[in-house]
mmJSON file of the N, C-alpha and C atoms, coordinates in Angstrom:
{"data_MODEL":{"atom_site":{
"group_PDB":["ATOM","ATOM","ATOM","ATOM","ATOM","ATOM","ATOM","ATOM","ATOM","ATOM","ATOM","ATOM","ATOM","ATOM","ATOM","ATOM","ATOM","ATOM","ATOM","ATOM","ATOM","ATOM","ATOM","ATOM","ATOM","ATOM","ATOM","ATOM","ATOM","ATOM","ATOM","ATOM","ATOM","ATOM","ATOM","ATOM","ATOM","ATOM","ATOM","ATOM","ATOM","ATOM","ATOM","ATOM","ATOM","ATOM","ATOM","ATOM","ATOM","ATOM","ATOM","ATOM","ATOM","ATOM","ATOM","ATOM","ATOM","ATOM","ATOM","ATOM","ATOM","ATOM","ATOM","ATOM","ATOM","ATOM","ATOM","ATOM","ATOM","ATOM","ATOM","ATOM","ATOM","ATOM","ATOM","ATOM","ATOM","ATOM","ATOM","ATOM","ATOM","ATOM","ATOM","ATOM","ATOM","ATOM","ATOM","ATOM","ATOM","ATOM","ATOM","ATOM","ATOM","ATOM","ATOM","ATOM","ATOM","ATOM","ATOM","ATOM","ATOM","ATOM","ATOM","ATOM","ATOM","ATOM","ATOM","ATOM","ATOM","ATOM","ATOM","ATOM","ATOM","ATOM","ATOM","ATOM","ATOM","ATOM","ATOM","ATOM","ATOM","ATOM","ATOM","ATOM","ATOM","ATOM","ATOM","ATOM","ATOM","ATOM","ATOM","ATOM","ATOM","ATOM","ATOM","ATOM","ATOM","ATOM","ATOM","ATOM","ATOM","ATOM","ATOM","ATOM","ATOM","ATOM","ATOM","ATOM","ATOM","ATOM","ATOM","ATOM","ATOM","ATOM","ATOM","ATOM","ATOM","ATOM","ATOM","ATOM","ATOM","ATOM"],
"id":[1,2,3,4,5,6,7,8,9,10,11,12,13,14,15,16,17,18,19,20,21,22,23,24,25,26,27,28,29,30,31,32,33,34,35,36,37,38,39,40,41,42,43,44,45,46,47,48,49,50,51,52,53,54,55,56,57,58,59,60,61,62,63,64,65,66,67,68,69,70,71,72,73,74,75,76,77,78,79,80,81,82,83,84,85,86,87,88,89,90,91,92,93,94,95,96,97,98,99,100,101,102,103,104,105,106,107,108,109,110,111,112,113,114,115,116,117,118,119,120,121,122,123,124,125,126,127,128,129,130,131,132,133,134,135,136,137,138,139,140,141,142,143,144,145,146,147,148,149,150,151,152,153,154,155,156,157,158,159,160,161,162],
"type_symbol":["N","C","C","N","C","C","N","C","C","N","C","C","N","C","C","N","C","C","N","C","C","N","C","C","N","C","C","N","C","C","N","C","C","N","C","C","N","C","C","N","C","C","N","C","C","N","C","C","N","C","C","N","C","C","N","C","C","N","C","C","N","C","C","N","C","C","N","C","C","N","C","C","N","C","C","N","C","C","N","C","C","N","C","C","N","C","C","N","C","C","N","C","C","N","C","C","N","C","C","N","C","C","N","C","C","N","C","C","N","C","C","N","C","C","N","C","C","N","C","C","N","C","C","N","C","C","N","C","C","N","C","C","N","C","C","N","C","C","N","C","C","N","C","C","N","C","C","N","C","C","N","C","C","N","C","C","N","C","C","N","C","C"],
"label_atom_id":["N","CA","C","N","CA","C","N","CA","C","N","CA","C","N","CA","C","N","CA","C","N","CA","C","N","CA","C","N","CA","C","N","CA","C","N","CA","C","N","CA","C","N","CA","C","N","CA","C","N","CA","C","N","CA","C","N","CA","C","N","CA","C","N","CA","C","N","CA","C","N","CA","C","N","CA","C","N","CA","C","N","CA","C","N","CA","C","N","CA","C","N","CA","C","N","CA","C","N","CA","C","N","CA","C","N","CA","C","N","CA","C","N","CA","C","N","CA","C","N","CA","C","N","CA","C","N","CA","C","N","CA","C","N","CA","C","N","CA","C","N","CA","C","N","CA","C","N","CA","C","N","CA","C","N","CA","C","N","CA","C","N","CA","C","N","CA","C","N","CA","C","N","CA","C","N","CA","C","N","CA","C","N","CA","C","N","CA","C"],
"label_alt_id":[null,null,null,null,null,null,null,null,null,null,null,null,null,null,null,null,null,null,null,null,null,null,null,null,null,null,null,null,null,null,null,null,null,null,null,null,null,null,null,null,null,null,null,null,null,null,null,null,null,null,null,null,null,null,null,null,null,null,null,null,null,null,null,null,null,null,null,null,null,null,null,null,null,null,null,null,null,null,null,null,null,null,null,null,null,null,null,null,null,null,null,null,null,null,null,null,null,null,null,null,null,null,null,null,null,null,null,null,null,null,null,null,null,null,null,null,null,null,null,null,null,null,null,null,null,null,null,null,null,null,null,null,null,null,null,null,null,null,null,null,null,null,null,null,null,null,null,null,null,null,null,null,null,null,null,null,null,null,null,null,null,null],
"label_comp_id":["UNK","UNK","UNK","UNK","UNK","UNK","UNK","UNK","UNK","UNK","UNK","UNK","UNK","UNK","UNK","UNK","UNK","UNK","UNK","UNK","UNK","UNK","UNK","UNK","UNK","UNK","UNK","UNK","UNK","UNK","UNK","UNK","UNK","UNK","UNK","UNK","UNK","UNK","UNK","UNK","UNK","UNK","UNK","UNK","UNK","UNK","UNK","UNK","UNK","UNK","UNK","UNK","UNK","UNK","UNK","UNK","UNK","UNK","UNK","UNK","UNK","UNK","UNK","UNK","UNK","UNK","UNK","UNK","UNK","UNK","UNK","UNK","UNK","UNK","UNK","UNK","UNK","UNK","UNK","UNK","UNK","UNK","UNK","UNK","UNK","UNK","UNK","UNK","UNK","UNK","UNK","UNK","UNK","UNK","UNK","UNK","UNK","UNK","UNK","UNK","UNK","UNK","UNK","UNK","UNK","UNK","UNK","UNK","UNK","UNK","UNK","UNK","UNK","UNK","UNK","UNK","UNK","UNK","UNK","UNK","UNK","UNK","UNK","UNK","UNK","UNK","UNK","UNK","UNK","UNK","UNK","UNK","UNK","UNK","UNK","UNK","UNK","UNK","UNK","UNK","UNK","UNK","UNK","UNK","UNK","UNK","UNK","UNK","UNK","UNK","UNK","UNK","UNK","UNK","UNK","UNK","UNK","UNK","UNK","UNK","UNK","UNK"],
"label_asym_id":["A","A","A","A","A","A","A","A","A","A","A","A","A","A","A","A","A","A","A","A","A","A","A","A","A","A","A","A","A","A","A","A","A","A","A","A","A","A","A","A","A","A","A","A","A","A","A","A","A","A","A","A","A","A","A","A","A","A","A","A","A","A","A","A","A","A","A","A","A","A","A","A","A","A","A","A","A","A","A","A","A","A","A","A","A","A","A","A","A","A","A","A","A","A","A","A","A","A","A","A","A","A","A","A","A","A","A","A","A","A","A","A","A","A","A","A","A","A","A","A","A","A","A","A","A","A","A","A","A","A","A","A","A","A","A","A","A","A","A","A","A","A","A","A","A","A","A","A","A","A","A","A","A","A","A","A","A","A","A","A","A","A"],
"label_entity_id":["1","1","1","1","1","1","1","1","1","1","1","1","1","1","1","1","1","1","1","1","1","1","1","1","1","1","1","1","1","1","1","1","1","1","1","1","1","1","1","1","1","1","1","1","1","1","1","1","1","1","1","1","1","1","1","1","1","1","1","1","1","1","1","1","1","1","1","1","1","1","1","1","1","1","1","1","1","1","1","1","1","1","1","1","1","1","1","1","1","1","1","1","1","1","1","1","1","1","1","1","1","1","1","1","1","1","1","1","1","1","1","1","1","1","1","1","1","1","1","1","1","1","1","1","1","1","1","1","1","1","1","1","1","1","1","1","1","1","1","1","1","1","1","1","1","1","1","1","1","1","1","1","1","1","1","1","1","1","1","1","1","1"],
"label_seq_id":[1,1,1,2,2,2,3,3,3,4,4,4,5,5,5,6,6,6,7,7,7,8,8,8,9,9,9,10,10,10,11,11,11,12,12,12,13,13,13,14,14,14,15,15,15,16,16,16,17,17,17,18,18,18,19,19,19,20,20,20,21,21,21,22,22,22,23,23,23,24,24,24,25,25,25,26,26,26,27,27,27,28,28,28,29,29,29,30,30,30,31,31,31,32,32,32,33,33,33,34,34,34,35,35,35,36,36,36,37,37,37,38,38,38,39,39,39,40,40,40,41,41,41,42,42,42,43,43,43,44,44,44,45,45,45,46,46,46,47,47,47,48,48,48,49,49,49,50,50,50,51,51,51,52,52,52,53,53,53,54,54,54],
"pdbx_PDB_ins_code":[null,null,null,null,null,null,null,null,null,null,null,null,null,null,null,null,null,null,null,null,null,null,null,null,null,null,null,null,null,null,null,null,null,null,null,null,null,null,null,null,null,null,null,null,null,null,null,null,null,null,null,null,null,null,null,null,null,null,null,null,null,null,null,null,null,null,null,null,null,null,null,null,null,null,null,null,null,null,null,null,null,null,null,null,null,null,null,null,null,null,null,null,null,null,null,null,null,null,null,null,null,null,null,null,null,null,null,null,null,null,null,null,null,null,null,null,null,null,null,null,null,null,null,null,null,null,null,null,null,null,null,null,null,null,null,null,null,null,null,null,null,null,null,null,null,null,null,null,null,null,null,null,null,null,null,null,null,null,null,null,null,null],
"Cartn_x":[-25.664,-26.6,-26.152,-26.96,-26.288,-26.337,-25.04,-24.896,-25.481,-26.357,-26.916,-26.27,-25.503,-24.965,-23.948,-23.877,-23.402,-21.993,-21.64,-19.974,-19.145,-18.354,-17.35,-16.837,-16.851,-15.712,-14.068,-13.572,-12.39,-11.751,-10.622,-9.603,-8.839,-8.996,-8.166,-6.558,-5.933,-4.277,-4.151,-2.767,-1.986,-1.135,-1.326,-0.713,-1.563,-1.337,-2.606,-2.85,-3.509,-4.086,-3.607,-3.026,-2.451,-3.365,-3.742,-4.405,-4.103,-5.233,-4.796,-4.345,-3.376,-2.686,-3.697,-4.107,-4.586,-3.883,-4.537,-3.489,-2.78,-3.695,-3.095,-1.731,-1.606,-0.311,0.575,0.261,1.287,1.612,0.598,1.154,2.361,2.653,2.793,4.748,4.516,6.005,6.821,8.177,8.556,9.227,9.618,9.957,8.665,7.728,6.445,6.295,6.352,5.928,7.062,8.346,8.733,8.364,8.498,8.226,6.795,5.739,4.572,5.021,5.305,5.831,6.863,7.562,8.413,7.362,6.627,5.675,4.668,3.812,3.167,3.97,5.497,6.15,6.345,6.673,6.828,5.302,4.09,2.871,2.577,2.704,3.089,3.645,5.074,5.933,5.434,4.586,4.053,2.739,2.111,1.039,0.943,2.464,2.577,3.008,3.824,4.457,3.632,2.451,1.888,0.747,0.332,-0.144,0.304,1.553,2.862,3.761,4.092,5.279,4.681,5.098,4.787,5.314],
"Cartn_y":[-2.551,-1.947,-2.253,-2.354,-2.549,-1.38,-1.69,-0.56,-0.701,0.066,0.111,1.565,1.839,2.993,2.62,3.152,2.404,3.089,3.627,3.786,2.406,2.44,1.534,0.906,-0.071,-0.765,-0.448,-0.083,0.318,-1.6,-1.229,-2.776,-3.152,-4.996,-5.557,-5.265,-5.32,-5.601,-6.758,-6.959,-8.57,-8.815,-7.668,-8.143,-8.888,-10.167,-10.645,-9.811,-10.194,-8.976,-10.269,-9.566,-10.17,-10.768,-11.89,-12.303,-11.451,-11.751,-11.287,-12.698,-12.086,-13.233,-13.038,-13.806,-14.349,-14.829,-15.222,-15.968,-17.32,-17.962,-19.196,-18.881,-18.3,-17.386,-17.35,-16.233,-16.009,-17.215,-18.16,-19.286,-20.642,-20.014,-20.824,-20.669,-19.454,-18.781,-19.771,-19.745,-20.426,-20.542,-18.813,-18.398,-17.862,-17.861,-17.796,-19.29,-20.389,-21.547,-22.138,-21.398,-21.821,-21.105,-20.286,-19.265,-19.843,-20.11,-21.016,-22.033,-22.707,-24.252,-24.117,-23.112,-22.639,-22.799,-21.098,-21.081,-22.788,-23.038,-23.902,-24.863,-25.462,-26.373,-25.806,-24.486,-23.947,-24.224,-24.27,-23.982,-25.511,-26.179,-27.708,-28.382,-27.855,-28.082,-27.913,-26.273,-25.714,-26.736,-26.854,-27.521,-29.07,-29.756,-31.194,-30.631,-29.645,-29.473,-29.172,-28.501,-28.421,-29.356,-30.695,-31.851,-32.864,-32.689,-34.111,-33.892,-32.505,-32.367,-31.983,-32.224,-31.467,-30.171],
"Cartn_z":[-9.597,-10.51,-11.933,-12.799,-14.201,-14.878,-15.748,-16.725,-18.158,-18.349,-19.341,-20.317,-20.128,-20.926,-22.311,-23.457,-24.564,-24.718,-24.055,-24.149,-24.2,-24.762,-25.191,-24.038,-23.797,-22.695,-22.834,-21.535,-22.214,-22.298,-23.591,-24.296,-23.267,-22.97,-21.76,-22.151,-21.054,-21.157,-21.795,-22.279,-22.135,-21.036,-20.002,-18.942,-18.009,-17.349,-16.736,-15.038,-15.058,-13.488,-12.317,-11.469,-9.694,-9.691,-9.215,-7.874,-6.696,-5.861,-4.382,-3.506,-2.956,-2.083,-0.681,-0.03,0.939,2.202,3.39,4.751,4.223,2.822,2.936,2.116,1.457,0.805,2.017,3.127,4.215,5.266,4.995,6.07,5.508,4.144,2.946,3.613,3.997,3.999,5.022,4.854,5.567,6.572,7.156,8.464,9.487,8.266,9.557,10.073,9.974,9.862,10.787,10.666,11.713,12.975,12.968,13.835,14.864,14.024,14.388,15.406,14.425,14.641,16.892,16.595,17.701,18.988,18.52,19.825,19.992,19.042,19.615,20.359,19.736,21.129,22.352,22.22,23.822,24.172,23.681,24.344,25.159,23.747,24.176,25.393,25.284,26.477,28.103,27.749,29.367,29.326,28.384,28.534,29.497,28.835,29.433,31.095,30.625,32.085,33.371,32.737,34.111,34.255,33.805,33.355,34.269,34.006,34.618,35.35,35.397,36.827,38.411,38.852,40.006,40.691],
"occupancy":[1.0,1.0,1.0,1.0,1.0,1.0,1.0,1.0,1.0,1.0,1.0,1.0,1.0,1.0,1.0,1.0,1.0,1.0,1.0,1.0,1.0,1.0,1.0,1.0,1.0,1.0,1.0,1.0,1.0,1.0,1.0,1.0,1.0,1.0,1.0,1.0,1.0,1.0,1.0,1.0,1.0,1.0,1.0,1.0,1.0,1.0,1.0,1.0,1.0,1.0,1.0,1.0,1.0,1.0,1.0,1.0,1.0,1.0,1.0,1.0,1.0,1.0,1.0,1.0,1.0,1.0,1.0,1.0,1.0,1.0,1.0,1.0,1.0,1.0,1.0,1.0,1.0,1.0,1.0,1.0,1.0,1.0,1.0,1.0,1.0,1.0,1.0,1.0,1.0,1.0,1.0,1.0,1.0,1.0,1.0,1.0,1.0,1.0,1.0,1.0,1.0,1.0,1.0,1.0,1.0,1.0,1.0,1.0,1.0,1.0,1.0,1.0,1.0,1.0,1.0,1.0,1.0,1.0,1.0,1.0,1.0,1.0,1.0,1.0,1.0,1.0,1.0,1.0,1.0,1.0,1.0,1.0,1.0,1.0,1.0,1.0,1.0,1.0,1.0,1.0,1.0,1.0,1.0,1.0,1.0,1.0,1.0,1.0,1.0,1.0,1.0,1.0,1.0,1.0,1.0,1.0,1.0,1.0,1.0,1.0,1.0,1.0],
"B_iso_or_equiv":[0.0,0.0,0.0,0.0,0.0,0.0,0.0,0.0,0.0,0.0,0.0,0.0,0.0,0.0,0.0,0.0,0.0,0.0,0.0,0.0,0.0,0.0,0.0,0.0,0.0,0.0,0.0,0.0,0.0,0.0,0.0,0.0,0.0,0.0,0.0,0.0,0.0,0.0,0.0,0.0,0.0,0.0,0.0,0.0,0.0,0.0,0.0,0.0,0.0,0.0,0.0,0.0,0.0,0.0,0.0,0.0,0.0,0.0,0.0,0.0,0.0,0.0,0.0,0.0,0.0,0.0,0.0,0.0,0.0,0.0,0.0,0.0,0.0,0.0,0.0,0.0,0.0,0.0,0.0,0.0,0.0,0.0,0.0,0.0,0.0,0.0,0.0,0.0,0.0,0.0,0.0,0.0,0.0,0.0,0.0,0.0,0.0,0.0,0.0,0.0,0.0,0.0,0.0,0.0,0.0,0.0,0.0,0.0,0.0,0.0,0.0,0.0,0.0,0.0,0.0,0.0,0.0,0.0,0.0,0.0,0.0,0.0,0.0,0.0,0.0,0.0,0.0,0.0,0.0,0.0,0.0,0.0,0.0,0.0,0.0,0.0,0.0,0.0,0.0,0.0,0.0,0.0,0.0,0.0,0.0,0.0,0.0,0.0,0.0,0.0,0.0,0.0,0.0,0.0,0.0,0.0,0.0,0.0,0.0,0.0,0.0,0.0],
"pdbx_formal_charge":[null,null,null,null,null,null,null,null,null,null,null,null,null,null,null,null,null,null,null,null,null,null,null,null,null,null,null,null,null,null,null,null,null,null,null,null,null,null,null,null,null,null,null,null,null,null,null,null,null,null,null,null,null,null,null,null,null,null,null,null,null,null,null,null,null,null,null,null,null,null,null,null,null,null,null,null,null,null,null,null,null,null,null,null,null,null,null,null,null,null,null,null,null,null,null,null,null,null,null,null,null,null,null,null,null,null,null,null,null,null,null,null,null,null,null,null,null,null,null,null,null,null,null,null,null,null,null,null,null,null,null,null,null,null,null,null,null,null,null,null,null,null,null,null,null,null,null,null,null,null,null,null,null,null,null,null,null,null,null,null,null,null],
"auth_seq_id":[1,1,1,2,2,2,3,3,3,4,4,4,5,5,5,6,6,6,7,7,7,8,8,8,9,9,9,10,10,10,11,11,11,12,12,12,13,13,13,14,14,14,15,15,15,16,16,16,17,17,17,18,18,18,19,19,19,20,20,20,21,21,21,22,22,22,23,23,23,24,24,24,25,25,25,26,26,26,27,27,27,28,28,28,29,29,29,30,30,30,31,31,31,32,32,32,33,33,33,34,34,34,35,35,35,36,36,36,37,37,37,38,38,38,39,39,39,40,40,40,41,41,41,42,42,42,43,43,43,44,44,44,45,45,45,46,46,46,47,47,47,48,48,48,49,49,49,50,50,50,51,51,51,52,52,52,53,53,53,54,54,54],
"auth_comp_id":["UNK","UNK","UNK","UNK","UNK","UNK","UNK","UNK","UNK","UNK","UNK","UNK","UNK","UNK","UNK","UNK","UNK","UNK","UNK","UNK","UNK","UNK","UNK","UNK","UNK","UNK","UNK","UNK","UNK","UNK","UNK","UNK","UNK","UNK","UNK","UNK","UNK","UNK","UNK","UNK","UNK","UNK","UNK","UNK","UNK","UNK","UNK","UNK","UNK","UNK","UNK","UNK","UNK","UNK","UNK","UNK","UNK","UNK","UNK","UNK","UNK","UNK","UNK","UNK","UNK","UNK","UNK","UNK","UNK","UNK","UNK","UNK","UNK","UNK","UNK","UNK","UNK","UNK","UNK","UNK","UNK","UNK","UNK","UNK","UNK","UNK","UNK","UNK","UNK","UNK","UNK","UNK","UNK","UNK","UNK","UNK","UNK","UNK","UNK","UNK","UNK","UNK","UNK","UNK","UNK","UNK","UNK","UNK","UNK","UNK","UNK","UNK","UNK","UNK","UNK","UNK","UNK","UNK","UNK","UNK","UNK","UNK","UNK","UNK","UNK","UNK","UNK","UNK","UNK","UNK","UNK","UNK","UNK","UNK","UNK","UNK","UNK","UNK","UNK","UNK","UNK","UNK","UNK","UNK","UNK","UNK","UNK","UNK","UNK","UNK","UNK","UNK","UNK","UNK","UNK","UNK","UNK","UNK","UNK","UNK","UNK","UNK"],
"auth_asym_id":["A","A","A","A","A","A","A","A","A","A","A","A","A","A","A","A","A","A","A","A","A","A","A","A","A","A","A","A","A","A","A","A","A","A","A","A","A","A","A","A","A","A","A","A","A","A","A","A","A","A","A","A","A","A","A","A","A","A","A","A","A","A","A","A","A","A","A","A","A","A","A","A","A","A","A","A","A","A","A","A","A","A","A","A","A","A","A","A","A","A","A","A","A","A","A","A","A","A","A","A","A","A","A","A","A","A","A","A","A","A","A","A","A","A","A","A","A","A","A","A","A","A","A","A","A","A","A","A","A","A","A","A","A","A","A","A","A","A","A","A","A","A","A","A","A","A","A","A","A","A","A","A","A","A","A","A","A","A","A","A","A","A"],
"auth_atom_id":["N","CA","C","N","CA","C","N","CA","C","N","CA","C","N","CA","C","N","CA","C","N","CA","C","N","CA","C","N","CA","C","N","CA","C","N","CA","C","N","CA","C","N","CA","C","N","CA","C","N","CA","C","N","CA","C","N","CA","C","N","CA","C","N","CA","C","N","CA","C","N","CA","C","N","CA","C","N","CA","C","N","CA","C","N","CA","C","N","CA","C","N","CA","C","N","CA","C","N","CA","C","N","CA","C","N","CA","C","N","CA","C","N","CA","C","N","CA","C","N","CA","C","N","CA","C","N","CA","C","N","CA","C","N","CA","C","N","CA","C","N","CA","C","N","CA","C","N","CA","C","N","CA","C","N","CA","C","N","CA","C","N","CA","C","N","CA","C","N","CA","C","N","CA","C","N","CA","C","N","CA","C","N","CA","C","N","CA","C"],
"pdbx_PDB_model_num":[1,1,1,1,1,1,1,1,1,1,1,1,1,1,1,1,1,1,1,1,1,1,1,1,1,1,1,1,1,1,1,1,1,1,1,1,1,1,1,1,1,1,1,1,1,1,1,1,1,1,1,1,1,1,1,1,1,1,1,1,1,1,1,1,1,1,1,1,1,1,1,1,1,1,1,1,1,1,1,1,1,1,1,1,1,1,1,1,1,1,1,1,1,1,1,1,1,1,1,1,1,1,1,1,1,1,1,1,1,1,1,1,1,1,1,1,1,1,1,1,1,1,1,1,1,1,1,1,1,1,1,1,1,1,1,1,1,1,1,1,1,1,1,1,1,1,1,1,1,1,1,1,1,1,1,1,1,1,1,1,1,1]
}}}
């Protein structure tokens, strides 16, 4: 809705405002990534394994 009311805006900071961090932030990290990286080879591994062994 717009504001049409004539009160003053309140005065910006000079501090600049956060961003919000996001997943691509947390995937950025680098014990999640291993951690990732871990499971998908185990997934990998069972994947070939039950593919190619008998």
């Amino acid at each position: 809705m717009l504001d049409t009311s004539r009160e003053p805006l309140p005065a910006a900071t000079d501090a600049p405002a956060e961003e919000p961090r996001g997943c691509l932030f947390a995937l950025s990290q680098p014990p999640l990534m291993i951690f990732l990286g871990v499971i998908g080879c185990l997934l990998l591994m069972a994947a070939v394994h039950d593919l190619y062994v008998l």
